[in-house]
Phi, psi and omega in degrees: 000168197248173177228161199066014152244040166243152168285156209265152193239110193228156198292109183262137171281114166271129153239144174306130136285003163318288198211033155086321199329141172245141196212137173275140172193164183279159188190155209267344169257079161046266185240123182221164192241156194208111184308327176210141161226207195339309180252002153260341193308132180298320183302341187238044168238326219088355194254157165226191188211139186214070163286300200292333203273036205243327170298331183296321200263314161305350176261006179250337174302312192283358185266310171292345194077022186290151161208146231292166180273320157335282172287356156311322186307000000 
């Protein structure tokens, strides 16, 4: 192998912002922030959650002008 051309390889502190958790891996960076892993990911909790779509479909409802089934009954 030749030298001086690999990136320097340092032990990186992963964090969830999710769900605060931390974890180590090698990695080419220090530090990395990770919106979800393991132990919030809905597929490996079972659970799932749809905090971020529920704002997504009310600001799209109100940009067409749509309106909610809630307000239809």
């Amino acid at each position: 192998m030749k030298d001086s051309i690999h990136p320097k390889v340092y032990k990186c502190k992963v964090t969830c912002i999710s769900c605060g958790s931390t974890f180590e891996i090698l990695d080419t960076k220090p530090e990395l922030r990770v919106d979800t892993c393991s132990k919030c990911h809905p597929f490996y909790t079972g659970k799932q959650r749809f905090v971020q779509a529920a704002g997504r479909v009310d600001k799209f409802n109100k940009k067409y002008g749509l309106k909610s089934e809630e307000e239809n009954k």
